[in-house]
N, C-alpha and C positions, 0 to 999 in steps of 0.2 A: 504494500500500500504506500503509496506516498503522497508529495501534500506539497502545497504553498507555504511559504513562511507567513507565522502570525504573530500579533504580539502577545505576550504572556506576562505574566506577575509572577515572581520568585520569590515563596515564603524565603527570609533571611536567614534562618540557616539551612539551605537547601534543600527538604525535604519533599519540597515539590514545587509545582507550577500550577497556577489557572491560566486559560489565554482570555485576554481580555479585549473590547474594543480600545485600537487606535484612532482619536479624533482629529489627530494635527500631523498624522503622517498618510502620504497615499502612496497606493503604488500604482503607478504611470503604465508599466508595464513589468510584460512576463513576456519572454521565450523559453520554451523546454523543448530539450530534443532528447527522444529514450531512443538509444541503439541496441542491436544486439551485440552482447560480449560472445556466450556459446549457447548454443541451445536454445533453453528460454529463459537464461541469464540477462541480464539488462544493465545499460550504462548510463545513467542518469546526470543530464545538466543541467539547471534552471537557472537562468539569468533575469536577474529582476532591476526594475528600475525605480526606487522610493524618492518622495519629495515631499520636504518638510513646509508645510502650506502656512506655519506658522511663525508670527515674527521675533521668536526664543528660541532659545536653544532645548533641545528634547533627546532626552535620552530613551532607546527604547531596549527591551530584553525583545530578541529575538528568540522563536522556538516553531522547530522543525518537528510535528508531529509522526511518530509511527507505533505501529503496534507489535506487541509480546510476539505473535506469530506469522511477522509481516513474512509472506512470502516462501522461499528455502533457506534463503541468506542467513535470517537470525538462528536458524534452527543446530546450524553448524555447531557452535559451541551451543547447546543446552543447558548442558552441566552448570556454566558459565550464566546465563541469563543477561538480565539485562546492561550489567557493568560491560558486559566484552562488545556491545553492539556496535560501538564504534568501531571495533577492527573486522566485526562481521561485512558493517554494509560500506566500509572505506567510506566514511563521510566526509567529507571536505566542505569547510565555508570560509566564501573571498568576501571580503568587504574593500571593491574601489582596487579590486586587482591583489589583496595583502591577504593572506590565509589568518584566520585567525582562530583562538582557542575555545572552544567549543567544551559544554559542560552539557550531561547527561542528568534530566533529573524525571522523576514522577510525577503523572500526570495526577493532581490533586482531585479534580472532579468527581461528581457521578454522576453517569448519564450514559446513553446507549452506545455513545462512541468510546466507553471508556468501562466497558465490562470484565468483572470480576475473573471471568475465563482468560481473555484476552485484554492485560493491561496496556494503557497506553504510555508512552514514554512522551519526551521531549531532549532533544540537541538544544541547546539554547545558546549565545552569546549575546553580547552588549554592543551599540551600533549608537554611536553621538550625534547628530545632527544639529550644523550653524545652520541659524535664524535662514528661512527659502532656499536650501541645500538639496540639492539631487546625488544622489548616492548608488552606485552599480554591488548588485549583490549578488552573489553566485555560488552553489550549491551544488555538490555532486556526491554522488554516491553509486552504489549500485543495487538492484534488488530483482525477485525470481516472479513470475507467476504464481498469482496461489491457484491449486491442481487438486482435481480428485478425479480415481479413477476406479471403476466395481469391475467386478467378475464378469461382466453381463456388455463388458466393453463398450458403455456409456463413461461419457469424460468431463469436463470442463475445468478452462483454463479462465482465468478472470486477473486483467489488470487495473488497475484503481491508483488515479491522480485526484488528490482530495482539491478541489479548487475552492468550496464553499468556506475553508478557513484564508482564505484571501476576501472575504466579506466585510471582514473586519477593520480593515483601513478603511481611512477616509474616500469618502468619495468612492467614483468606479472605478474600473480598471481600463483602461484608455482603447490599452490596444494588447489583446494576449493572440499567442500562436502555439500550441502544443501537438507537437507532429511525435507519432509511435512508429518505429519497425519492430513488424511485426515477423516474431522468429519462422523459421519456413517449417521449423518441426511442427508446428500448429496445421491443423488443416483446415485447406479451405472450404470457404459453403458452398455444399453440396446436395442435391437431391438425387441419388442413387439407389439401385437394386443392392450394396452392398453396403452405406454406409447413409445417416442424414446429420449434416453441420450446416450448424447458420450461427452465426456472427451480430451481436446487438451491443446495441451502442447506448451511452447517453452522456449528456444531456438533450443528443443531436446528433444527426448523422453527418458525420466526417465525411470530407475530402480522400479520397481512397485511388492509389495507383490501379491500373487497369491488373495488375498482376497480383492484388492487394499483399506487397511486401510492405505500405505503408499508409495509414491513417493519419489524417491531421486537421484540427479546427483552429479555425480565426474568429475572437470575436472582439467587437469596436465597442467603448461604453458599457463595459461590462459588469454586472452583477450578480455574480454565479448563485445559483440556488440548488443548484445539483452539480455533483462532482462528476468529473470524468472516469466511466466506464467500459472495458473493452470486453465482452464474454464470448471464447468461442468453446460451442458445447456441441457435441454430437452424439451417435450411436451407432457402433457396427454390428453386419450383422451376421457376419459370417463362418465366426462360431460355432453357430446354428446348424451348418451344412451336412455334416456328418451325421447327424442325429434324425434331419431330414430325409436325408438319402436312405438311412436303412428302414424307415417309414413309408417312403414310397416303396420299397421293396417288398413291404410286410403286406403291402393292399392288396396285392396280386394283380399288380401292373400288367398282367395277361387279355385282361377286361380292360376295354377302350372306355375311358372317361368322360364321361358329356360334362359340356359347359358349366351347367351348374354344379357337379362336382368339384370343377377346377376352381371355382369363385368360393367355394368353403373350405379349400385344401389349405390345412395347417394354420388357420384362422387364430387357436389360440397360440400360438409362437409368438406374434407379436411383431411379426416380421412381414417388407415390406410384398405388396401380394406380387406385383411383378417380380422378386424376387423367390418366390416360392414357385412361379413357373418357367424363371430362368431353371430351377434347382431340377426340376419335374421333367423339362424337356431334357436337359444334360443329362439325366441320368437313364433316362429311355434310350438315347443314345450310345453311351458309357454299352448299359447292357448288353445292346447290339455288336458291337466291339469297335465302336467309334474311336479313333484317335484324334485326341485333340491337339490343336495347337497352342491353343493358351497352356502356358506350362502350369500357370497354378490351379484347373481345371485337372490337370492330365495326374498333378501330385496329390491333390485328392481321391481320384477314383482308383489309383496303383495300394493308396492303403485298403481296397476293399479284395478279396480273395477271385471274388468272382468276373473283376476286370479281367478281360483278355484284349486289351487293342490290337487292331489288326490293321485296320488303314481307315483313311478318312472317308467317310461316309455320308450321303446324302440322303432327302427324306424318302425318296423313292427304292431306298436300300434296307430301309426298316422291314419288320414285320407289317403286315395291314392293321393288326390294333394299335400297334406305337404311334402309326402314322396317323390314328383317326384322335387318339388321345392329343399329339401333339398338332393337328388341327385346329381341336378344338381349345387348344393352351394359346392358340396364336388371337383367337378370334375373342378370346378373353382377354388378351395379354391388350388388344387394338382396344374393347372396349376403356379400360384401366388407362390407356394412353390419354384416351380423349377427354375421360375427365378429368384425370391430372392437368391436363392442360386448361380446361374449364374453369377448375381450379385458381391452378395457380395466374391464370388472366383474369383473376374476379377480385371482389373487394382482399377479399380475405389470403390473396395469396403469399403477401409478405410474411403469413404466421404461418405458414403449411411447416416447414422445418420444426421451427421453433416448438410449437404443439407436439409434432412427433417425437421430438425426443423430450421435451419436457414431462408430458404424461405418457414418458414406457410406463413409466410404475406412476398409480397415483401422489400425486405429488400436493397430499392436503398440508402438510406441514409447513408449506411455501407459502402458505393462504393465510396464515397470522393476520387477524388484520390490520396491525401496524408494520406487515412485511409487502404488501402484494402493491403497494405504490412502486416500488423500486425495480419490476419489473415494466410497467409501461412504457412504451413509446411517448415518444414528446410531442406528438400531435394530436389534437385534441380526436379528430378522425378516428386516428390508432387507437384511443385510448377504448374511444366507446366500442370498437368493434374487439377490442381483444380481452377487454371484461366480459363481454357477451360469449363469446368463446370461452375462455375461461371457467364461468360457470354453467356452462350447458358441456364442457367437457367433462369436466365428472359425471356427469348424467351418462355420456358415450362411453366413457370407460365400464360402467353398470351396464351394458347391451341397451339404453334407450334407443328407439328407434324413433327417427325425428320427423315429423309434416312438414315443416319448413324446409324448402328444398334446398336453401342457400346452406342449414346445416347438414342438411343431408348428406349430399354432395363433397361439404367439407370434411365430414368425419370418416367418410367412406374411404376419402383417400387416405388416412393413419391406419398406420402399422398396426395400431392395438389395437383398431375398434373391431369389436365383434357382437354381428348383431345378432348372432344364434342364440347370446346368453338371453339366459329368461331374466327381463328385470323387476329384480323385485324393491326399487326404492335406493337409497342413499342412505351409508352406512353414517354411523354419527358423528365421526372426522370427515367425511366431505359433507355432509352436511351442514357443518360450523364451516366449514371452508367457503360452500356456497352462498351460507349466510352473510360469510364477511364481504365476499365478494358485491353482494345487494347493496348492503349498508356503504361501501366503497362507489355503487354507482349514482346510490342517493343523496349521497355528499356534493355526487362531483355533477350533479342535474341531468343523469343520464338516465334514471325512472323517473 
């Protein structure tokens, strides 16, 4: 996590800090530029520009907020804690080009930014300003992604530039630029048969290279009310395959499959349905004794006994039921095309990702309701359509089957939804979830 420099109050004998508002100093400007060091390591440098609007002299404690389990960085020394963090995240502070000496202390407060699990620290040093003095401030360190990643090879990576503690000076912020590289380990967003990544942003969607190595905002007259967020989360699903493959095997793939078979096959897996009759066709094939060319297709079906490849094979080389099954996987597969595409060309298609891998697993825990603002889009548009999703998604995770065609359509295309399940209502964690979610639309005038 990291952050704007703010000002603070230092009980006198060091035992901690508050940060407080500054009324006689502003800062003019920011630049930050976060590189990649390796991995999803990062090099952080923020160049700030402060001016003392007042006609005295002012002294102010500067303090660089971060937290107990900022990132990988801090974690290196554990043992160690909070005293070693200056050698964990290499912190350096210039004042006017001079490096100066920088004190480590605790964050006094209580409040949500500064929990019991996850303390907050403070870097601090002292910075003089003569009477209308402009002053160059610069900051570096380095710090990781914070990562989690399950069995079920669902992920996300999340970086965090706290800007809302630059609120605190006087005045706006004139002119800030905060450009990210983004590490190449991360993946990009993607809607595929074998994996879904989408990438969100806040407070605002960034400026982003065609190749997205890098993200960056500009804002003029600035009053940050929400920090800078980068989350890239996905789900693969390929794991799955093996377990797949010897389930089609068990059906008795001998018997040709009609359509509406293919549209229920393996529904509770949770996986994507185009992807369940990529898996259906290859393995009709495989049987056959197809060799393939994709080599990670061909090292799949060599751990099965009953592969024998023999040469490449076309559909007219199958058996006649292979060939009427995997007809009928193509003319399922065109349906599924088209509404993906329906889809994702309709209001709600910026959430198609997002949705699918957010609710593999119901996700009521996320629905706190002083948690589910922090997920929104920054336009009012977004807002109202991804609450409504939101809460009508728990309902699809239960097998509700929708009237409304817009959600119809939308749910059909997740991975999870299955509408075979008999619904019987909403367990009493999405229930409180879906409730917060109401109470969150009636706040914000969207019932």
């Amino acid at each position: 996590m990291l952050a704007n420099d703010t000002a603070v109050w230092e009980y006198p004998d060091g035992s901690g800090v508050i940060p407080i508002a500054e009324d006689n100093i502003q800062m003019v400007a920011e630049t930050v530029k976060v590189k990649v060091k390796k991995d999803t390591r990062m090099e952080v440098e923020a160049r700030f520009t402060f001016k003392n609007l007042s006609d005295k002299p002012v002294k102010v404690t500067m303090g660089f907020p971060f937290n107990e389990n900022w990132g990988e960085i801090f974690w290196e020394d554990e043992a160690v804690g909070g005293p070693n963090a200056k050698d964990s995240l290499g912190f350096v502070s210039l004042v006017d080009g001079k490096e100066v000496k920088v004190r480590l202390r605790p964050d006094a407060t209580k409040s949500e930014q500064n929990p019991s699990w996850n303390k907050r620290f403070f870097f601090v040093w002292d910075v003089e300003f003569a009477p209308g003095q402009t002053r160059k401030l610069t900051t570096r360190y380095q710090t990781d992604w914070d990562r989690w990643h399950n069995v079920d090879d669902q992920f996300s990576y999340t970086f965090t530039y706290i800007t809302t503690s630059g609120a605190a000076w006087a005045g706006k912020i004139t002119d800030a630029v905060i450009s990210v590289e983004i590490p190449k380990k991360l993946a990009r967003p993607t809607w595929s048969e074998e994996s879904v990544v989408y990438w969100k942003f806040s407070p605002s969607e960034p400026a982003t290279t065609s190749d997205w190595s890098r993200v960056a905002w500009h804002f003029t007259e600035w009053e940050p009310e929400r920090d800078i967020v980068v989350t890239v989360s996905g789900q693969g699903y390929k794991q799955y395959r093996y377990m797949m493959i010897e389930e089609i095997c068990s059906l008795g793939v001998e018997k040709p499959l009609a359509d509406e078979d293919i549209r229920n096959l393996f529904v509770d897996y949770g996986l994507p349905k185009r992807y369940t009759i990529r898996i259906l066709i290859n393995t009709l094939y495989a049987r056959a004794g197809h060799k393939f060319k994709d080599k990670d297709w061909e090292a799949v079906f060599k751990d099965f006994d009953w592969y024998k490849p023999r040469k490449s094979l076309e559909l007219k080389d199958l058996p006649e039921n292979y060939q009427k099954t995997i007809e009928a996987a193509r003319r399922v597969e065109e349906e599924l095309n088209a509404l993906e595409e329906r889809v994702k060309n309709g209001p709600y298609g910026r959430f198609m990702s997002e949705f699918a891998v957010m609710f593999f697993y119901p996700p009521y825990w996320n629905f706190r309701e002083e948690d589910i603002s922090r997920y929104l889009p920054p336009d009012t548009a977004g807002q109202r359509a991804w609450l409504r999703l939101a809460r009508n998604a728990f309902y699809a995770r239960a097998g509700y089957q929708f009237q409304d065609n817009d959600l119809a359509e939308f749910f059909s295309v997740m991975p999870w939804y299955n509408t075979g399940l008999d619904f019987q209502g909403l367990g009493p964690d999405e229930a409180e979830a879906v409730l917060n979610i109401i109470k969150l639309e009636e706040k914000m005038g969207f019932r």
